[in-house]
DRENSE-726082 format. One record per residue (C-alpha): residue in three letters; x, y, z. Coordinates in steps of 0.02 Angstrom, whole numbers, plus 50000, padded with zeros to 5 digits. Layout:
ALAXYZ...
This chain:
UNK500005000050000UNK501465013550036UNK502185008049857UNK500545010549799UNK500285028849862UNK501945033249828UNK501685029749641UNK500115038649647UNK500935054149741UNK502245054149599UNK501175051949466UNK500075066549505UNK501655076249534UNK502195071849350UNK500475076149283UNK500515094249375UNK501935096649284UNK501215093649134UNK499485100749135UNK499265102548952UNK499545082848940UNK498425077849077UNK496865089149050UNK496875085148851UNK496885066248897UNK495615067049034UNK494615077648914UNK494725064648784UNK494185052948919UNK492745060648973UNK491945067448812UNK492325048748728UNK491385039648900UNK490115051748907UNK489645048048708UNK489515029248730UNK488425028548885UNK487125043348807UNK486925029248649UNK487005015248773UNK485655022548863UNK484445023348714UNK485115006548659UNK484655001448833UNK483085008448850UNK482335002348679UNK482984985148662UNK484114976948834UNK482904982148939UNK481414973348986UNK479564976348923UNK478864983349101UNK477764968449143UNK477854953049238UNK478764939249171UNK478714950848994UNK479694934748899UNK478194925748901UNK477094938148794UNK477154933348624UNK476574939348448UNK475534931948353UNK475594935148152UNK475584924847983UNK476904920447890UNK477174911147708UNK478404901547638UNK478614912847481UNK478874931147581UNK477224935047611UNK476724936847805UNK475424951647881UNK475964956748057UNK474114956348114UNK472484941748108UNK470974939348078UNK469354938148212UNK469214919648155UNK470974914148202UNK470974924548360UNK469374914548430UNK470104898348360UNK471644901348462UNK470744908748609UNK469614892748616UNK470804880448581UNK472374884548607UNK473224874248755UNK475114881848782UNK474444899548834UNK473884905748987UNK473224921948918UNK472544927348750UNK472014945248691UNK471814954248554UNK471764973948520UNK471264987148365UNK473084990048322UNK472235006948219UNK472355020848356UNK471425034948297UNK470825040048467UNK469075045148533UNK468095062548573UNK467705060348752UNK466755072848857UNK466055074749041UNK467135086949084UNK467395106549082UNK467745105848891UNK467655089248777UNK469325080348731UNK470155071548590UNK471235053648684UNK471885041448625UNK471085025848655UNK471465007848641UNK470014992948597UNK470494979248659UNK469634961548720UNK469214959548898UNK471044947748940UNK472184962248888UNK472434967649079UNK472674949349135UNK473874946648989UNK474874960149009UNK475014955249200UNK474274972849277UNK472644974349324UNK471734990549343UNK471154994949522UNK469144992949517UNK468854981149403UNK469194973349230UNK468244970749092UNK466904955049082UNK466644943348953UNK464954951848944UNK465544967948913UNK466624962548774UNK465254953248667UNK464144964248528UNK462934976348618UNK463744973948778UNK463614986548936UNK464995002348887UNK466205003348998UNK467905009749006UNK469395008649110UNK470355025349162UNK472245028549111UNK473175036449269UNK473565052049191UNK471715057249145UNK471475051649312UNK472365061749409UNK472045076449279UNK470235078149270UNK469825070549410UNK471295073149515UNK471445056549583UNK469695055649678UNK469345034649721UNK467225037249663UNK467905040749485UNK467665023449471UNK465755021849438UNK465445038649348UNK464795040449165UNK465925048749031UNK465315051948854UNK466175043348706UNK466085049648534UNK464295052648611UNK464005037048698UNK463805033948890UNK465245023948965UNK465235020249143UNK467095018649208UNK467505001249282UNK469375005049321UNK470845016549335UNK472425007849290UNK474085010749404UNK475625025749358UNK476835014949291UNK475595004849161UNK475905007248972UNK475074998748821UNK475844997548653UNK475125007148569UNK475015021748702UNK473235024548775UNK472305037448879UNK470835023748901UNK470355007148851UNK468795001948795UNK468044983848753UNK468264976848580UNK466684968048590UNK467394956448439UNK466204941648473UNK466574924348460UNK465604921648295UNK466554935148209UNK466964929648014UNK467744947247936UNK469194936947841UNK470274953047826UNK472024953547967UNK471564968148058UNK471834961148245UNK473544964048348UNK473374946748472UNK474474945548615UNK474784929148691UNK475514924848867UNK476524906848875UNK476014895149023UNK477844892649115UNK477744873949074UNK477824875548885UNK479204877248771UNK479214886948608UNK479424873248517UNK477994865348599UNK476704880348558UNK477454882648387UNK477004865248358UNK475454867448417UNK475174882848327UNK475514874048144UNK474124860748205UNK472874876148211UNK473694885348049UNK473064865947972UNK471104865748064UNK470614885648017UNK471514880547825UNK470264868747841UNK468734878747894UNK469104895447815UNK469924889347654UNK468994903347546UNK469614917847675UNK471364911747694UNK472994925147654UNK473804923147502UNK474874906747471UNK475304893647600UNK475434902447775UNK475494898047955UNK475374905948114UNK477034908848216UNK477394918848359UNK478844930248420UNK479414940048571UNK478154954748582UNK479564964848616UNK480704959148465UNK479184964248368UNK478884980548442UNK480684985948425UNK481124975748231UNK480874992448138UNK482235001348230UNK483444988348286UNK484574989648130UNK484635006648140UNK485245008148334UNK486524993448303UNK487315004848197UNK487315021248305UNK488105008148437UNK489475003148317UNK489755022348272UNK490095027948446UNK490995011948463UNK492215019248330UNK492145033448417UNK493075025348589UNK494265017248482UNK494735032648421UNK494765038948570UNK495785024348659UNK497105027048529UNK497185043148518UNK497605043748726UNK498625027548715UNK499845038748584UNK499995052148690UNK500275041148835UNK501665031748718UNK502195049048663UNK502685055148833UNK503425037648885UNK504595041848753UNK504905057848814UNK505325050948982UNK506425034448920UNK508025043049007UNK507235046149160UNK506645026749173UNK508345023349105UNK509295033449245UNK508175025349377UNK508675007149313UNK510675013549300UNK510495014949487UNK509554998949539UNK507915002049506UNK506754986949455UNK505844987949292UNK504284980149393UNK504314997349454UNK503855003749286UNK502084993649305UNK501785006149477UNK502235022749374UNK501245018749206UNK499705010349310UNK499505022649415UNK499695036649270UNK498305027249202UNK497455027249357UNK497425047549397UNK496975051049190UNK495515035749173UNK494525038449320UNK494115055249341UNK493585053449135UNK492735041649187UNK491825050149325UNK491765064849216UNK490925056349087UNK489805047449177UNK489025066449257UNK489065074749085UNK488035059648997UNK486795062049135UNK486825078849132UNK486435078548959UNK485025063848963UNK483695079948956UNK484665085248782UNK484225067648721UNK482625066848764UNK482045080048683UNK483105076948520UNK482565059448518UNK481265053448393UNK479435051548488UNK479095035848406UNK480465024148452UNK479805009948560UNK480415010848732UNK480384999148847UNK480785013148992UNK481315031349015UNK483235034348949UNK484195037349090UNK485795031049170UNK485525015349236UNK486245000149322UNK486534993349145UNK487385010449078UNK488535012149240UNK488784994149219UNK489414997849052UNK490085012349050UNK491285003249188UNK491884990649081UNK492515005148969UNK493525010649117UNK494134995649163UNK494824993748961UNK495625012948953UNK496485007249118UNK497324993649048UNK497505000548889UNK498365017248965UNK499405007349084UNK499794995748988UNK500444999848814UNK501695012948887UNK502484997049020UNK502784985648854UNK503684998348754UNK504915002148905UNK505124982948942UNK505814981648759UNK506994996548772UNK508594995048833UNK509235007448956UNK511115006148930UNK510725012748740UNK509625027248796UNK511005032248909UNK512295033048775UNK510995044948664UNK511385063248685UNK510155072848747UNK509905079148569UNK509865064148486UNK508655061448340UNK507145054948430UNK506975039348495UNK507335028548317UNK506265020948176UNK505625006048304UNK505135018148463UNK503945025748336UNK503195011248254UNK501835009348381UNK501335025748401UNK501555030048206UNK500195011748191UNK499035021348317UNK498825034448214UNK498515024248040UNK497215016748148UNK496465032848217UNK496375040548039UNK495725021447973UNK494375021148091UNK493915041248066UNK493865039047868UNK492355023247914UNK491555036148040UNK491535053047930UNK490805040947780UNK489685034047870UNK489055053047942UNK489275057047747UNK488125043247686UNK486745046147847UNK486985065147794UNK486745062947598UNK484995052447607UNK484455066747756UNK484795080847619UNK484055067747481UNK482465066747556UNK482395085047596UNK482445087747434UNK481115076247374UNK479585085647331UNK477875079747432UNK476725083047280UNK475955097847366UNK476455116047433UNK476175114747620UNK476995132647656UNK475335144047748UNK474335128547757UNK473815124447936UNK472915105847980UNK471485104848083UNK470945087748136UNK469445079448189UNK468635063248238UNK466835061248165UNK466775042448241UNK464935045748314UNK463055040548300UNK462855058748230UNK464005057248095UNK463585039347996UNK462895045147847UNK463985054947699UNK462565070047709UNK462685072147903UNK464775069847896UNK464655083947725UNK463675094547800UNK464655097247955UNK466085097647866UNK465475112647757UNK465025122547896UNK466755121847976UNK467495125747820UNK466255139847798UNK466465146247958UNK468365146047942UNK468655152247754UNK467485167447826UNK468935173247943UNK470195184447882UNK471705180647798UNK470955162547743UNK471415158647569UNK470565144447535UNK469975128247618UNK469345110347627UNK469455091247684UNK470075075847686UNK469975059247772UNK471745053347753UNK473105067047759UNK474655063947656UNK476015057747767UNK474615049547884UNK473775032147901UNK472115031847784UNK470975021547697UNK471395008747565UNK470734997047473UNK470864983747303UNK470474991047177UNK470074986146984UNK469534994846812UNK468184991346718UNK469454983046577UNK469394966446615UNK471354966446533UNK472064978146685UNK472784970146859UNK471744971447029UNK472794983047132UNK472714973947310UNK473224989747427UNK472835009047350UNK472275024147411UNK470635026847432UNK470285046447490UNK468665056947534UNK468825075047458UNK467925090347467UNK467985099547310UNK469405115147337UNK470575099347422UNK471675101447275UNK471795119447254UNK472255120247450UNK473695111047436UNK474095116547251UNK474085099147180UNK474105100646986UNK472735093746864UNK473925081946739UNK472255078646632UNK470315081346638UNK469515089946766UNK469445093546947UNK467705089147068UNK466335102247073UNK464945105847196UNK463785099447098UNK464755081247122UNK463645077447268UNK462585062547303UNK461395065547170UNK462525064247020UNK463455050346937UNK464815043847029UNK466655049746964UNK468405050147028UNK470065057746991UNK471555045147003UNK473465049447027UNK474835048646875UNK475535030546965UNK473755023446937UNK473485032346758UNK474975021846697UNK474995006346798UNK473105005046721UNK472985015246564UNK474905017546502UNK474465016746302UNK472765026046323UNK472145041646414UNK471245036946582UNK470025053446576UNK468355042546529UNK468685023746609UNK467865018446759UNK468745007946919UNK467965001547037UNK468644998547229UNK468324987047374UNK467414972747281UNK468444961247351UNK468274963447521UNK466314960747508UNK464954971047530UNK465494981447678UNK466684991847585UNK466134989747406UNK465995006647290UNK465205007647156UNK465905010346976UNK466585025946950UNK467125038346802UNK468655048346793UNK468465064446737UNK470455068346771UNK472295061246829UNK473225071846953UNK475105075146965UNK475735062347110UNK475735065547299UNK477015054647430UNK475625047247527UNK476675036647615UNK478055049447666UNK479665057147571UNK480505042047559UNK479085031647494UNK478575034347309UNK476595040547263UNK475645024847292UNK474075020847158UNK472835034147237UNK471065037047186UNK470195050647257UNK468095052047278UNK466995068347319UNK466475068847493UNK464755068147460UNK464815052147340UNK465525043147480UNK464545027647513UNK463775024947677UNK464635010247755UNK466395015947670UNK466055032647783UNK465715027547935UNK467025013947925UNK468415028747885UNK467535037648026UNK468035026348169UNK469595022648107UNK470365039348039UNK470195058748068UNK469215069347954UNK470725085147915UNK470065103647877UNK471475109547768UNK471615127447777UNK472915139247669UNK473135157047746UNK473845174547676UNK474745176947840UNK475565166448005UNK474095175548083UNK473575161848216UNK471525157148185UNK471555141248308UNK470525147648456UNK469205156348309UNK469115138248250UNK468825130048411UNK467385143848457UNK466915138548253UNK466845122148297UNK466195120548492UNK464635131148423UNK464105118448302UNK464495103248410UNK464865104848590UNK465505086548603UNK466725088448476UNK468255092448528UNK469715097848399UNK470885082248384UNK472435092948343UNK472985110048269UNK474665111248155UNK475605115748009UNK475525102347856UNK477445106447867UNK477805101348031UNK476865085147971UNK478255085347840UNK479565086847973UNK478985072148091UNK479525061047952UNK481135066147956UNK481445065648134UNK482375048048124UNK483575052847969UNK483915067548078UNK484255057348234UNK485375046048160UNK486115057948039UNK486315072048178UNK487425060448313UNK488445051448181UNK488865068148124UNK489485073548311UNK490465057548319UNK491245059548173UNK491705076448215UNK492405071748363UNK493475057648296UNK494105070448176UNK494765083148328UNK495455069048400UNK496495062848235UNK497075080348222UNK497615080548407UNK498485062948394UNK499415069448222UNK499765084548311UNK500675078148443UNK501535063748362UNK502065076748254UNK502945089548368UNK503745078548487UNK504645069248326UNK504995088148319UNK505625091148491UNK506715077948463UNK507405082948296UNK507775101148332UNK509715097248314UNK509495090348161UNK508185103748076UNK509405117048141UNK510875108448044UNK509755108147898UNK509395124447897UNK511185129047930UNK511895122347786UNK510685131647660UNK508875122247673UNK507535134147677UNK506115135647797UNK504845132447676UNK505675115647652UNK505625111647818UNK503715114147839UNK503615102547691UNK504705090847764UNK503515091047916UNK501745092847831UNK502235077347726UNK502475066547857UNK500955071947930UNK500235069047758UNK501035050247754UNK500575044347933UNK498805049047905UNK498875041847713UNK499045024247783UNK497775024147877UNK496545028047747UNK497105016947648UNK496545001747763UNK495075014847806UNK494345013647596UNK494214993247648UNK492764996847797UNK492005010047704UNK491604999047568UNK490794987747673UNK489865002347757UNK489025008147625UNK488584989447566UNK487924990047739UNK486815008747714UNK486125005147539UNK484774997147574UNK484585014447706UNK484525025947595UNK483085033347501UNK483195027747339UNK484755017747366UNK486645021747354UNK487255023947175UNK489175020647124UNK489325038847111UNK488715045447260UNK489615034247367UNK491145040447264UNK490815058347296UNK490515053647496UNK492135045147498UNK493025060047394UNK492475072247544UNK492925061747685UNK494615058247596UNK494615077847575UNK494275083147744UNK495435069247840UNK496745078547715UNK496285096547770UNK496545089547943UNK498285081547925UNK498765097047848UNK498145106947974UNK498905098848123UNK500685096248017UNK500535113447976UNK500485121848149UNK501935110648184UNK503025113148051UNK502715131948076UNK503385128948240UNK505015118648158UNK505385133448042UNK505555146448184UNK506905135548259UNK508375147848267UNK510145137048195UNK511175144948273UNK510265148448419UNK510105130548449UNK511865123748383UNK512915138248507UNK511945127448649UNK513005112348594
């Protein structure tokens, strides 16, 4: 122990000294720990961490799957009773309405928009929480049942702030009395979210073939997966059996998988690779402090020489490294450790809304846990790479060196000249990959939507209501908000539409007329008023746009988008056919046969980096009465409104709206472009921290070049003065020095080209429409450019600093 503290008291003596040294390693330390535990956390918190229910590896999906691709994520009613009934390896079975429009609920000061969750009456006892009160019964859950509801804690405590006789009160939904049964505890969270849950009231005889059920199952402790799979491919063979006409697409069976690997499967690629970028980003790091470490063993090789000369051991040397290492690692690590949760709030509010997470991001036992083993590896690292070099040199050499002596030789600086090729190596991988994340962000900013959504605000609705069935009761409602609103000032123009761009909306089959065209299985299907299309500036490619007079009372037309014109019609004009939708689904969402009177330029649906799907659009007031209320439970009715000014109309609207229908409450209030933006929030994410790594790994190349660089100088003075004595010029001298700079970091990108190859292998399938040969090319070309600007940069300051060597100056001191 007195060894110990002695090597600790002259280690931090030896670091005093050299302040510069010690607070640019700690620094490196600290910023690189800090980094890796902020993505650890989110890694953590979306896929290590468990779902936050009991025993949460025993919830499983349910969901089809085919031999030949083909799978749908979702069931139908008949295979959810036929498991429910006769399944025997699960304790629990549910099923929910995975499409989470949310409801209008009132009873309170002012009515609400919520979201709200359907789901059968074993969701609580599934999931493992149940809600204090009471649960749903099976008789609540059949057709017709008794409403009820249970209460999310939030509303809970906000409207009724936290009062036990809640429980038992009636609350209006979409118009309907529910009575609440239950009020669920804090820490509960459904997937999706939820405000309230309400009963499916499914029905054991349900036979709708279509997969529009999310089931949930809970495995009984004493079966094995292979055991319920089994079982599963028995029932896959009965409901073949009895639903042979109503069965997906090609040969398909049910399987199951971990409810969580299903809930996080869209983002798990991405976050693996933000992981292995801030991985690259500690290596960097680790390399970068192990060559200064190296750097500044070298400078000291005659003091460790001198203390062997007079009997000291080189075991010793193992005390004076380690405990170096020691005094730089852990207060970076410490360091770190505050600053990534001091910046946890940062995260939070950069981070994308609609990543799945498991729980909150913060610093947990699994981040300190980790963020520990990086400690543990810059200790050794640190304390160890320095201890090997000085065991290989020999002492009785260094001794005979002059103090002046040209450095330390060509095989002191091998290691710490291979540090650096791998610093710039892994930097070249990091700043293409940024590059690559960056180029498809600025790709699909530049895509164009279709539309013009500068000055045009969103106002959304639910019409899901007893009130509302009917396409004349939904129109005319509509049409008086819309008068209302375009009679404020500064209103341009505006209109509706059930299913925004960028948003979930209807869709359906669809088929021409021509018996020679294909059935489209999945297009657009969208409700219009009339001035939709001048609101958001869409352009007429042929024909003609809907009139008033296209109301319920005149022959049915359509307009259809380019993509449909030419998937249907490519040799002909389409202005004159007629298509038909929904036939194939049966009568509840069959339309009739329709004219088009005109083909509109194309609109991304789907989002930026989706092209226009086939899209056919219908006047509001031709919409057919079981298409309309279907698309009014499961998807807002928008009020599109384009404004002269950024004057803000929302609270006129709400008055607009309250006065023609007190228990409707305005779902939400926006600009179409911050629709736009949400989009792009994961590009951003990703393409925003890989950028910051990157950055960082750059500043620490330049530092590691930088002081390779000048103590090669500081041990070279002699012989740059003797150069310059005998006639070189100082402008040969920096080019001496800037080419070496030039060649240490060459080499590493060199090796670097290999893993950016298999980077962008690894992003193509990323990127919005893909990764040509020559963008790649030109990503690489400005990663190779900047790593270049940097070598020269940090060579440069040096060899300014090797040309104002004095000669003489230096060779009098001789």
């Amino acid at each position: 122990m007195r060894t110990l503290l002695l090597n600790l008291r002259c280690s931090l003596r030896s670091l005093w000294k050299h302040k510069a040294f010690a607070f640019i390693t700690v620094l490196t330390i600290t910023l690189g720990i800090a980094a890796n535990a902020l993505v650890f956390s989110v890694f953590n918190a979306v896929l290590l961490r468990s779902l936050p229910y009991p025993d949460s590896n025993h919830l499983m999906m349910l969901h089809w799957s085919g031999r030949h691709g083909q799978s749908s994520d979702d069931i139908s009613a008949p295979a959810f009773a036929l498991v429910k009934n006769h399944a025997r390896s699960f304790r629990e079975v549910t099923a929910l309405d995975p499409i989470n429009t949310g409801i209008n609920l009132s009873g309170f000061a002012s009515p609400q928009y919520v979201k709200a969750l359907r789901v059968s009456e074993g969701f609580f006892r599934t999931l493992g929480t149940m809600p204090m009160g009471r649960s749903f019964t099976p008789q609540e859950d059949q057709p017709g049942g008794a409403r009820a509801l249970v209460l999310g804690y939030g509303l809970w405590v906000k409207e009724f702030n936290k009062e036990p006789d809640a429980i038992g009160r009636q609350l209006r939904v979409n118009g309907e009395s529910y009575a609440i049964v239950g009020i669920m505890p804090p820490d509960f969270r459904s997937y999706p979210e939820a405000d309230l849950w309400i009963p499916l009231q499914l029905g054991s005889g349900a036979t709708n073939p279509g997969n529009d059920y999310r089931v949930i199952v809970r495995l009984k402790d004493s079966v094995s997966l292979e055991q319920a799979r089994q079982e599963l491919e028995q029932l896959s063979e009965t409901y073949r059996q009895l639903y042979a006409p109503q069965m997906p697409s090609g040969e398909v069976i049910l399987i199951m998988s971990s409810f969580q690997g299903f809930m996080t499967a869209g983002v798990r690629k991405n976050l693996l690779l933000l992981l292995a970028a801030v991985g690259f980003v500690l290596l960097i790091a680790a390399t970068n402090t192990t060559l200064l470490v190296i750097v500044r063993a070298l400078a000291r090789s005659r003091e460790f020489a001198t203390r062997a000369a007079l009997g000291g051991s080189r075991n010793g040397w193992f005390g004076a490294f380690f405990s170096d290492s020691f005094l730089l690692v852990v207060p970076g690590g410490v360091l770190g450790i505050i600053l990534a949760k001091e910046s946890i709030p940062l995260v939070r509010w950069i981070f994308p809304g609609d990543l799945p997470l498991a729980v909150p991001i913060s610093i947990d036992t699994n981040v300190l846990f980790f963020s520990l083993a990086i400690v543990i590896f810059m200790f050794f690292v640190l304390g160890l790479s320095p201890t090997l070099k000085a065991f290989k040199t020999d002492p009785a050499a260094v001794l005979r060196q002059s103090s002046y002596s040209v450095s330390a030789g060509p095989s002191h600086m091998f290691l710490a000249r291979g540090l650096i090729a791998a610093q710039a190596a892994l930097t070249l991988v990091l700043l293409a990959s940024a590059g690559m994340l960056l180029r498809n962000f600025v790709a699909l900013i530049a895509v164009s939507p279709g539309f013009d959504p500068e000055h045009v605000m969103v106002l959304q609705v639910s019409l899901d209501s007893n009130r509302y069935l009917t396409p004349p009761a939904t129109a005319q409602l509509v049409e008086k908000i819309c008068g209302q609103i375009h009679d404020s000032p500064d209103i341009e123009s505006v209109a509706s539409v059930v299913g925004l761009p960028f948003e979930r909306g209807l869709n359906l089959p669809m088929h021409p007329m021509d018996a020679k065209a294909k059935v489209i299985n999945t297009a657009e299907y969208r409700m219009v008023s009339p001035e939709y299309f001048r609101v958001l500036r869409i352009s007429t490619v042929a024909g003609k746009q809907f009139t008033e007079t296209d109301d319920g009372s005149a022959a049915p037309v359509a307009m259809i988008n380019e993509t449909l014109a030419h998937l249907w019609w490519p040799q002909q004009p389409a202005v004159g056919q007629f298509v038909r939708a929904g036939e194939e689904l049966g009568g509840q969402l069959t339309d009739v046969p329709r004219l088009v009177i005109g083909v509109l330029a194309d609109v991304r649906e789907a989002g930026l980096d989706h092209p226009a799907p086939p899209t056919l659009f219908i006047p509001l007031r031709q919409t057919p009465e079981n298409i309309m209320k279907f698309a009014n439970r499961l998807f807002l009715t928008s009020i599109v409104v384009r404004t002269r000014s950024q004057a803000n109309r929302l609270e006129e609207v709400r008055r607009s709206i309250a006065s023609l229908d007190p228990d409707l409450p305005l779902a939400s209030a926006r600009p179409l472009s911050q629709i736009i933006n949400n989009s792009l929030l994961l590009p951003r994410f990703y393409a925003s921290f890989t950028m910051a790594f990157s950055a960082f790994a750059l500043l620490l190349t330049v530092t590691g070049v930088y002081g390779l660089l000048s103590y090669q100088v500081s041990q070279r003075v002699r012989e740059i003065a003797l150069r310059m004595a005998v006639g070189s010029s100082r402008s040969s001298v920096v080019l001496l020095i800037v080419a070496q700079g030039l060649r240490l970091i060459a080499i590493g990108m060199a090796s670097g080209l290999i893993g950016c190859v298999i980077v962008s292998r690894l992003f193509k399938s990323m990127f919005y429409n893909g990764a040509d040969q020559s963008s790649i090319l030109s990503v690489l070309g400005v990663a190779v450019a900047l790593m270049g600007v940097a070598a020269i940069a940090a060579s440069g300051i040096t060899a300014y600093r090797a040309a104002s060597i004095e000669p003489m100056a230096v060779l009098r001191n001789e």
